[in-house]
C-alpha positions as CSV (number, residue, x, y, z in Angstrom):
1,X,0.0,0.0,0.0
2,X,2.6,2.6,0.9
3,X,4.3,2.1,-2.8
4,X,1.1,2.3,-4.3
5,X,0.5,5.2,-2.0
6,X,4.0,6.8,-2.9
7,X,4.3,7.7,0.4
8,X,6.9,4.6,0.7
9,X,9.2,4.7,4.0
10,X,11.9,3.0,2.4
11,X,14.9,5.8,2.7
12,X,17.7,4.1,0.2
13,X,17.9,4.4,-3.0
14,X,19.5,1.5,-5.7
15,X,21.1,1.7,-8.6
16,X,19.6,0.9,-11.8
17,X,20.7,-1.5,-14.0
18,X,19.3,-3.5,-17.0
19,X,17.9,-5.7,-14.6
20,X,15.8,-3.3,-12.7
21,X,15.1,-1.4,-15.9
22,X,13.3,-4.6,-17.0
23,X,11.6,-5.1,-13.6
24,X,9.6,-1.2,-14.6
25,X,9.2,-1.9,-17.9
26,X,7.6,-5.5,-17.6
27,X,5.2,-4.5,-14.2
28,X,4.3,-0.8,-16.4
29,X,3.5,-1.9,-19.8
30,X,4.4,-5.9,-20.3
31,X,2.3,-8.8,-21.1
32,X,0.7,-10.7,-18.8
33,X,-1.9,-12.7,-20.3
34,X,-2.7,-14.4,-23.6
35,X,-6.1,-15.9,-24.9
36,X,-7.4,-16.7,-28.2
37,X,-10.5,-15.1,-29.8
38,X,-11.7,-16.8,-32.7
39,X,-8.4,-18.4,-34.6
40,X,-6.9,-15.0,-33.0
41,X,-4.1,-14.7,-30.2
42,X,-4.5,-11.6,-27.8
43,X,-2.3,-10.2,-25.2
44,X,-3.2,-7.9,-22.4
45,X,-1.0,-6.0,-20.7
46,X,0.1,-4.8,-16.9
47,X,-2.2,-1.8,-16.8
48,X,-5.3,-1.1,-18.1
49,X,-6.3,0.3,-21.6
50,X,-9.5,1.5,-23.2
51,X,-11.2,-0.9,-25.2
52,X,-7.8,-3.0,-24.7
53,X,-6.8,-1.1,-27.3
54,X,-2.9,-0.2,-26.0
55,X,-1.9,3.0,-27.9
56,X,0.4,3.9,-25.6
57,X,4.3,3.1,-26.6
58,X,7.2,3.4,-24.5
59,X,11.0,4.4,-25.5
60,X,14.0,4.5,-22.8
61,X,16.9,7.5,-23.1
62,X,19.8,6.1,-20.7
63,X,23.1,6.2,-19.7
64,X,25.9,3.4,-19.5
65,X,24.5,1.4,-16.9
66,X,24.9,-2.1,-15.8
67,X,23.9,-4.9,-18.8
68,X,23.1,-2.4,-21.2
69,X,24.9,0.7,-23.7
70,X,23.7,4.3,-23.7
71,X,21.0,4.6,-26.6
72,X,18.0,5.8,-27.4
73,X,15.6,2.4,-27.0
74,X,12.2,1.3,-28.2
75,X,10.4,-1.3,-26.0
76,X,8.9,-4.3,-27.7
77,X,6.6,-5.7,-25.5
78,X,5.7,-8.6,-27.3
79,X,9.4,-9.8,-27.8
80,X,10.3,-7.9,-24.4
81,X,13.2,-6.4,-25.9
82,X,14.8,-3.0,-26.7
83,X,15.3,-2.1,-29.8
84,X,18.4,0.5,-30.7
85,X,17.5,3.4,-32.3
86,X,20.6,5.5,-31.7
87,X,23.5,4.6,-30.5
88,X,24.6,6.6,-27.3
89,X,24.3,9.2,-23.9
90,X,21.4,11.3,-25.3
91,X,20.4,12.7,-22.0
92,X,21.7,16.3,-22.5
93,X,20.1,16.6,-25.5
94,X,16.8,15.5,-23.9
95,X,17.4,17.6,-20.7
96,X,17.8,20.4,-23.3
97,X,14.3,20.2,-24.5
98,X,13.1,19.2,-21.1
99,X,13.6,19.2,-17.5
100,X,17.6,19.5,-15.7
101,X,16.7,16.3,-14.1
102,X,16.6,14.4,-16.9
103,X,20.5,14.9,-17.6
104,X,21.4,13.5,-14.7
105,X,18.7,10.4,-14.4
106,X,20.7,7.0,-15.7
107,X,17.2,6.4,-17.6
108,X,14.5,8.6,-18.6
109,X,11.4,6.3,-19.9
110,X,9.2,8.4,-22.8
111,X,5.3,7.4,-23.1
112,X,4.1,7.9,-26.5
113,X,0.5,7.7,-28.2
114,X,0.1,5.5,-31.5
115,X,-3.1,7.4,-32.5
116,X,-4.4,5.2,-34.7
117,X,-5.0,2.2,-32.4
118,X,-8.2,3.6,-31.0
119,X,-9.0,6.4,-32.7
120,X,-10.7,4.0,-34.9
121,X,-13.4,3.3,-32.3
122,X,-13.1,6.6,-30.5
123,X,-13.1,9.3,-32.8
124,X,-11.7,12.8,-31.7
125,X,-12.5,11.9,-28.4
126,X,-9.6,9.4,-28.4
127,X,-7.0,12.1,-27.5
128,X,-8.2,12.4,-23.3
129,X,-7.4,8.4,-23.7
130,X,-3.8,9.0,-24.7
131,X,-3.6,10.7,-21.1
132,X,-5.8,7.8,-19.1
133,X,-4.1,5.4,-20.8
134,X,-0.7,7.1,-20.0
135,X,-1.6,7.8,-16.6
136,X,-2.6,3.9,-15.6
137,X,0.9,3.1,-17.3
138,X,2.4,5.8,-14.8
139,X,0.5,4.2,-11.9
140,X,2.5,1.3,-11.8
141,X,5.6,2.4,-12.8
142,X,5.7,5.2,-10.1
143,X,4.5,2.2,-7.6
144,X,7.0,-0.3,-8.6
145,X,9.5,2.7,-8.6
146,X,8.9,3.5,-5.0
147,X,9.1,-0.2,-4.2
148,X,12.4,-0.6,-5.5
149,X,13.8,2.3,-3.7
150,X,14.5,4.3,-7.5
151,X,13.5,7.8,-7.4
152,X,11.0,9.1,-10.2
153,X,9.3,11.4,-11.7
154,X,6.2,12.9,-14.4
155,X,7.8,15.4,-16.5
156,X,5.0,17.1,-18.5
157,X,7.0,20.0,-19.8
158,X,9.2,19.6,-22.8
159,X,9.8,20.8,-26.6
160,X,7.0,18.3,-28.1
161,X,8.5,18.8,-32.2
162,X,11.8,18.0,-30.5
163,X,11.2,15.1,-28.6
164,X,9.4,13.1,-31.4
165,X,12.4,13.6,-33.4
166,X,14.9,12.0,-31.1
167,X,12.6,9.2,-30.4
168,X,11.9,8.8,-34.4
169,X,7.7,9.4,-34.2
170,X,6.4,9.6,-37.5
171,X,4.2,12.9,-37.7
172,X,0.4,12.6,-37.3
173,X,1.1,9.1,-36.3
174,X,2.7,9.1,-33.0
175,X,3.2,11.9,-30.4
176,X,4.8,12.1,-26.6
177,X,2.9,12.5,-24.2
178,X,5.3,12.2,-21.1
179,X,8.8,12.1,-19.8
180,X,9.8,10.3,-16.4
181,X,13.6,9.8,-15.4
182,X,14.0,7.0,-13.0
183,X,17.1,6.5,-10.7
184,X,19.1,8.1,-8.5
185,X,21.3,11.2,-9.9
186,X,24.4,10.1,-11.8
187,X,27.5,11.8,-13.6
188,X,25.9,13.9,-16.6
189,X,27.0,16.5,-19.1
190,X,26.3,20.1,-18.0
191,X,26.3,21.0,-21.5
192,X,22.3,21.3,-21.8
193,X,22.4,23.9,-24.9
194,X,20.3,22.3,-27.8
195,X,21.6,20.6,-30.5
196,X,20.8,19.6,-34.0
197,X,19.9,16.2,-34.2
198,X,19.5,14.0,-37.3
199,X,16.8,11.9,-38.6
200,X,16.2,8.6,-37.4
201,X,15.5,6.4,-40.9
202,X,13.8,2.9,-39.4
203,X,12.1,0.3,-41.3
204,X,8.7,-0.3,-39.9
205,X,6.7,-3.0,-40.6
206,X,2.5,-1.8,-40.7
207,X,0.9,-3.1,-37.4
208,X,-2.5,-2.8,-39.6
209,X,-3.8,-2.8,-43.1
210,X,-5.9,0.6,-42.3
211,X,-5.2,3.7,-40.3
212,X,-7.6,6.2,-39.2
213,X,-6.7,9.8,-38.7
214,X,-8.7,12.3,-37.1
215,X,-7.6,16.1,-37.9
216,X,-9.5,17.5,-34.3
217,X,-7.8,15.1,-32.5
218,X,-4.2,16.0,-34.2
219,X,-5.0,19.6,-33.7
220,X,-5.7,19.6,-30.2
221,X,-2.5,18.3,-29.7
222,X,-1.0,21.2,-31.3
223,X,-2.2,23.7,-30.0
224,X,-0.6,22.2,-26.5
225,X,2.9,22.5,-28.0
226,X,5.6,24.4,-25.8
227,X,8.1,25.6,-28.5
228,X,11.2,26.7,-26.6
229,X,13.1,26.0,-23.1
230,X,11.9,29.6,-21.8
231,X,8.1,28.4,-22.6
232,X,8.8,25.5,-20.6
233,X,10.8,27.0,-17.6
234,X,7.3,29.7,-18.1
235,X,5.0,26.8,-18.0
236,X,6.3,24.6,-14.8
237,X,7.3,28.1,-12.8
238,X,3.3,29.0,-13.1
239,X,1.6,29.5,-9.9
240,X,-1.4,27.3,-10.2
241,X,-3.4,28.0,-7.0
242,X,-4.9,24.4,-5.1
243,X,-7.9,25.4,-2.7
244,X,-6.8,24.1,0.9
245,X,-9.5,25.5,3.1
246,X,-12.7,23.5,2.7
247,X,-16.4,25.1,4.6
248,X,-18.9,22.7,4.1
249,X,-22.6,22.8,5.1
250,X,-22.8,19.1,4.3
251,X,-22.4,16.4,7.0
252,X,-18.9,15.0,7.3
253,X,-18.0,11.6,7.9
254,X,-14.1,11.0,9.2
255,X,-12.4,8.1,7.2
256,X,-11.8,5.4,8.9
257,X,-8.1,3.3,9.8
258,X,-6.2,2.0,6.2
259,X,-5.1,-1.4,6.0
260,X,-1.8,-1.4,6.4
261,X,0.9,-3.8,4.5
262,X,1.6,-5.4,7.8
263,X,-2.6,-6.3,7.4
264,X,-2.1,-6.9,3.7
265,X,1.2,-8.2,2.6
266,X,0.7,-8.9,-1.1
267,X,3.5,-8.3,-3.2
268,X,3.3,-5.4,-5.4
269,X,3.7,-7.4,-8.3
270,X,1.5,-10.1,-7.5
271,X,-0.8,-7.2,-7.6
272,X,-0.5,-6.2,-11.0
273,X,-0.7,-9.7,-12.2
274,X,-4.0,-10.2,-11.0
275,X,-5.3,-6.7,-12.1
276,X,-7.7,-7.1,-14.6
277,X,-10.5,-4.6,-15.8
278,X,-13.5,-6.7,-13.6
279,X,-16.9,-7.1,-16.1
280,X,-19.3,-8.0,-13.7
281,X,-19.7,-7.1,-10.0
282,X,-21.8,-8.9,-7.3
283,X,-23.5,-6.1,-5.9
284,X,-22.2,-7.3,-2.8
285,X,-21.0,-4.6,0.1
286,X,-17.2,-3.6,0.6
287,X,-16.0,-2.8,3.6
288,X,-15.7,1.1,5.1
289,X,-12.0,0.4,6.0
290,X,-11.3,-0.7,2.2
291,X,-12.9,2.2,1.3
292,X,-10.7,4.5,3.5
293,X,-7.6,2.3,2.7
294,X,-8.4,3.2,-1.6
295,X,-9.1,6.8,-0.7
296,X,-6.0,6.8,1.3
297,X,-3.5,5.7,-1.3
298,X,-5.1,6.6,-4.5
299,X,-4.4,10.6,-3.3
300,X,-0.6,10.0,-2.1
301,X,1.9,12.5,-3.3
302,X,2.7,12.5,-7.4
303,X,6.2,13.7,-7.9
304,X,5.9,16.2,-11.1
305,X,7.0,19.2,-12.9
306,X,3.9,21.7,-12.8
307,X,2.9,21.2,-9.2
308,X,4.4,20.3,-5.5
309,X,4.4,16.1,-5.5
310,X,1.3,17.0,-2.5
311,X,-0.9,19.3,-4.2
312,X,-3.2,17.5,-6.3
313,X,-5.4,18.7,-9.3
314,X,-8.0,15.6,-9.0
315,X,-11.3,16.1,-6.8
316,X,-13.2,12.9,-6.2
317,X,-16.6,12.5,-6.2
318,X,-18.9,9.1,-5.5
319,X,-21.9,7.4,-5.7
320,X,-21.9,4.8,-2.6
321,X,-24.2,1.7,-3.5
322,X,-23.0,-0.9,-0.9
323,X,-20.4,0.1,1.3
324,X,-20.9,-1.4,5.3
325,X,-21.3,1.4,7.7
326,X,-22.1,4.3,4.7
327,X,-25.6,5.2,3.6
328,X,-26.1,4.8,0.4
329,X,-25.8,8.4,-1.9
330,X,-23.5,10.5,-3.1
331,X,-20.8,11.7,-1.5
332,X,-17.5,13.9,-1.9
333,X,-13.9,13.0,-0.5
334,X,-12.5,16.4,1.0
335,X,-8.9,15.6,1.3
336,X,-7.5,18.2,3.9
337,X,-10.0,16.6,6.4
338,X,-9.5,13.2,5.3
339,X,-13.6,13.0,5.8
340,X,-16.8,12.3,3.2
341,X,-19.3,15.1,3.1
342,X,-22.6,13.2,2.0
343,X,-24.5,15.4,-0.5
344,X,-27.6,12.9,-1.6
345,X,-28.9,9.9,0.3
346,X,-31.0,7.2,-1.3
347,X,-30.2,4.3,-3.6
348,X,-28.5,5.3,-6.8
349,X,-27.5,2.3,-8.9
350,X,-29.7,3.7,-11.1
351,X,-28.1,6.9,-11.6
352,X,-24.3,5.5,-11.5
353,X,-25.2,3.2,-14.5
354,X,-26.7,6.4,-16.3
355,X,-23.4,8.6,-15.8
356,X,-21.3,5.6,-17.7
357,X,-23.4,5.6,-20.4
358,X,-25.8,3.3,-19.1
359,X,-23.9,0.1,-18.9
360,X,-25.3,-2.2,-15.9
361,X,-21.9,-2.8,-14.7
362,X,-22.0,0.8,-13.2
363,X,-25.2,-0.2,-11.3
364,X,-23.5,-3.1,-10.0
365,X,-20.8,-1.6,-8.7
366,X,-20.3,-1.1,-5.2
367,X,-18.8,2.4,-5.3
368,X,-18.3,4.5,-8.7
369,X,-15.9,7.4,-8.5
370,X,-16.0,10.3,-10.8
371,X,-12.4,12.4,-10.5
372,X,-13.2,15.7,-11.5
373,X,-11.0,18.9,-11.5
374,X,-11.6,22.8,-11.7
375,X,-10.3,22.6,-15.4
376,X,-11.3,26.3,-16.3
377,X,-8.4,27.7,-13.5
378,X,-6.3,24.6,-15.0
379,X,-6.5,26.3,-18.6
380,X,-6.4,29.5,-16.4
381,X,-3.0,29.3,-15.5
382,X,-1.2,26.1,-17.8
383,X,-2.8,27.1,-20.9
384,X,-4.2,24.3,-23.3
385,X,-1.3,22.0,-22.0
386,X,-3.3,22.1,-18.9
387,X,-6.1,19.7,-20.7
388,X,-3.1,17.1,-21.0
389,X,-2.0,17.2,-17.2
390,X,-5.9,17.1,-15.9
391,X,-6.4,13.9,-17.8
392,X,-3.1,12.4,-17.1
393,X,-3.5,13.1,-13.4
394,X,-6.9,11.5,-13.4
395,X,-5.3,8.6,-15.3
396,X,-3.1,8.5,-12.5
397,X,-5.0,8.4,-10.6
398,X,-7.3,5.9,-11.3
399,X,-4.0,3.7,-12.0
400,X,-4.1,3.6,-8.0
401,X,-7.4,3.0,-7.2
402,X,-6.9,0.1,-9.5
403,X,-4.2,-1.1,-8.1
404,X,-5.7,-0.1,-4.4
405,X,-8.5,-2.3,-5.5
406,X,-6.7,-5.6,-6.4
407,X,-4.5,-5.5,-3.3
408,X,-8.0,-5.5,-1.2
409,X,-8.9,-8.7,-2.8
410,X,-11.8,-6.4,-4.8
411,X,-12.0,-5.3,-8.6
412,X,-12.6,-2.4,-10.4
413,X,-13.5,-0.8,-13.9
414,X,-12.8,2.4,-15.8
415,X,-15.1,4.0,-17.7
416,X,-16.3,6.8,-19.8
417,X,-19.2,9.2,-19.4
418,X,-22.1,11.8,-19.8
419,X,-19.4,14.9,-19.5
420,X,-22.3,17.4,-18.9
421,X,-24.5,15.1,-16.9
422,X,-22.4,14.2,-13.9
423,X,-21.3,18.1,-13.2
424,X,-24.9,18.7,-13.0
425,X,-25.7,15.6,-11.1
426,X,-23.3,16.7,-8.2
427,X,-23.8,20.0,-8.2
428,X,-24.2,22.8,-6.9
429,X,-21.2,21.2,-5.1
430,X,-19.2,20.2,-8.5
431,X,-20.4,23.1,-10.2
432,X,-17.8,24.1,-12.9
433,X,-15.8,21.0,-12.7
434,X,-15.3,18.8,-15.6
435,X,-14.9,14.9,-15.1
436,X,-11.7,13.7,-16.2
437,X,-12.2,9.7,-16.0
438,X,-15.2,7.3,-13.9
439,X,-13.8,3.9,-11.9
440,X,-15.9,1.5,-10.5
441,X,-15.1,-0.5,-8.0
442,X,-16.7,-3.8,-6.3
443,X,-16.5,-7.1,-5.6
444,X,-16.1,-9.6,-8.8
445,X,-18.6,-11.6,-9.6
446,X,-16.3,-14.4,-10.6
447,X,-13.1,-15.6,-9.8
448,X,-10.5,-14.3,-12.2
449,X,-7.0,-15.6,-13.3
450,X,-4.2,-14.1,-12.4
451,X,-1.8,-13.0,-15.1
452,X,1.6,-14.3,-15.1
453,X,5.2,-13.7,-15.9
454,X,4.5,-15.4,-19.4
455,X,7.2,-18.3,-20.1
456,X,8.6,-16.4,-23.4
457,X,9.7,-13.6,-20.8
458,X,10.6,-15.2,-17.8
């Protein structure tokens, strides 16, 4: 719980190595399952995706360290292997366009987007699942991170155009979407000035017959672009305000006691292996303490560029169905007083499918959070790059109420939403907040296998 949490006591900090490099990589983004549908073989993966649709693509920038040469690296995750694209140190030219800390980090790990892989089921809208699909990714990686001792961070503010070039994106195709250097501080050049850096020319075999391009989508993303180091050092010095006092005419209801790791030792890995996105719940009750334990960890500290690691953008709202000791309503979790103002008693399953598009599932559920966030004082003070960092933070997260859930024993769900509908359905309380991502969460109504460190990898 406490790496899931971030809030890890663990004081060391390890070196990393090819071996520990792995470890991230394979418990962020590897595979953990296979099935067959039709004549078909699947994979799923570590974290969760949308539709199971895994856009998201990760590259490593790193040093000399142990078992492997500097380079700039693409991850395969179906061979588990890196694949060279240039040959060595390129962390001063990536600190360059970035963040300081990124010269001296013996790896830096780059999440990208391959648009095309959903936006053929979700349209324009696909570009807020880059950032939940990113964000679940991040989850684990900053909770394996923290479990290994290996310091990390979300870097959200870099020179987009330049980025994609070093990692070799193909335009309109593939885009960055974060930067996190893992490790403790090593020797690195303090020669940060940008340089010119040549094309990468790869062969790429098509992962599909047919792409599908969406201009909105592609557009949004540019008009987020930072275009110099002075618009980034602009962008992570802004002041962005978080609301500490909290008056409340509601009635407040103190969380109770979290489970503790001493309660709950399941390994953190274990964990990930048996997370899987739960499709039916059994509208039985979960308990108020693994309630209090989720809320607990899921709002732990993110280390990041635009924001101190305790300030959080997320705000999260609830509809209780069955949870022992808590009336059934809706409910808000005010953070600074670690209590749940109740806003609306009375059975909602109703009205928690509804907000998720109807689906039953969401009636089923236990307890469905909606994390929402002030986003007009986001854009306020971040600018259109703010949209990115609201929906990577909820993606976040929900990454750790996911992984909160599993470690309980319990399952969970991500979902989308009627935007409009559940502002207005908690407000006047919620009024001008926009929802960034719904979880439910529950009790299975099955017993699920557990991934596994698949033989090809082990």
């Amino acid at each position: 719980m406490d790496a899931i949490s971030g809030r890890s006591l663990q004081k060391e900090t390890h070196s990393l190595g090819l071996v520990e490099l792995a470890e991230l990589l394979y418990y962020s983004a590897g595979l953990t399952r296979k099935y067959r549908f039709g004549s078909e073989l699947h994979y799923m993966r570590a974290a969760s995706a949308t539709g199971a649709l895994y856009p998201i693509e990760l590259y490593v920038v790193v040093a000399d360290i142990s078992g492997l040469e500097a380079g700039v690296y693409h991850l395969d995750p179906l061979g588990f292997q890196l694949s060279r694209l240039r040959k060595g140190d390129y962390r001063a030219e990536l600190a360059a366009v970035s963040s300081d800390s990124i010269a001296t980090a013996p790896a830096t790990i780059a999440f990208t987007s391959l648009a095309w892989k959903n936006a053929w089921k979700y349209e324009a809208r696909s570009y807020r699942h880059w950032f939940w699909d990113g964000g679940v990714i991040a989850a684990n990686l900053l909770a394996v991170s923290t479990s290994m001792g290996l310091p990390t961070k979300i870097v959200q503010g870099f020179v987009d155009q330049a980025v994609d070039e070093l990692l070799g994106l193909q335009d309109r195709k593939e885009a960055t979407i974060l930067l996190s250097p893992v490790g403790a501080e090593t020797q690195g050049s303090r020669d940060h000035s940008l340089k010119k850096i040549g094309p990468v020319q790869l062969k790429v075999r098509p992962l599909s017959a047919e792409e599908t391009e969406f201009a909105g989508m592609w557009e949004l993303h540019w008009a987020s672009f930072l275009q110099s180091r002075k618009e980034i050092d602009n962008w992570t010095n802004a002041q962005l305000a978080i609301p500490h006092l909290h008056r409340t005419m509601y009635p407040m209801l103190p969380l109770g006691p979290p489970i503790t790791d001493a309660a709950n030792p399941r390994r953190l890995g274990e964990v990930i292996l048996q997370r899987g996105s739960t499709r039916r719940f059994a509208r039985s009750p979960i308990t108020f303490s693994q309630l209090s334990t989720i809320f607990t960890t899921s709002t732990g500290p993110i280390p990041r560029d635009y924001l101190p690691d305790n300030d959080a953008l997320i705000e999260t709202y609830f509809i209780a169905n069955a949870v022992e000791g808590l009336t059934p309503g809706s409910y808000f979790y005010a953070s600074e007083q670690k209590s749940l103002e109740q806003l609306k008693r009375g059975e909602l399953r109703q009205m928690s499918a509804y907000l998720c598009l109807g689906q039953p599932l969401f009636g089923d559920a236990s307890v469905v959070f909606f994390l929402m966030v002030r986003l007009r004082d986001v854009l306020g003070v971040l600018g259109n790059r703010g949209y990115r960092v609201a929906e990577l933070e909820g993606g976040i997260v929900a990454g750790k109420i996911y992984l909160s859930a599993y470690s309980l024993g319990l399952g969970a769900s991500g979902s989308t939403f009627y935007d409009d509908a559940v502002t207005e359905f908690f407000s006047p309380h919620a009024k001008e907040k926009s929802t960034m991502i719904a979880v439910g969460l529950g009790v299975p109504a099955y017993k699920a296998r557990s991934g596994k460190v698949l033989p090809q990898f082990a």
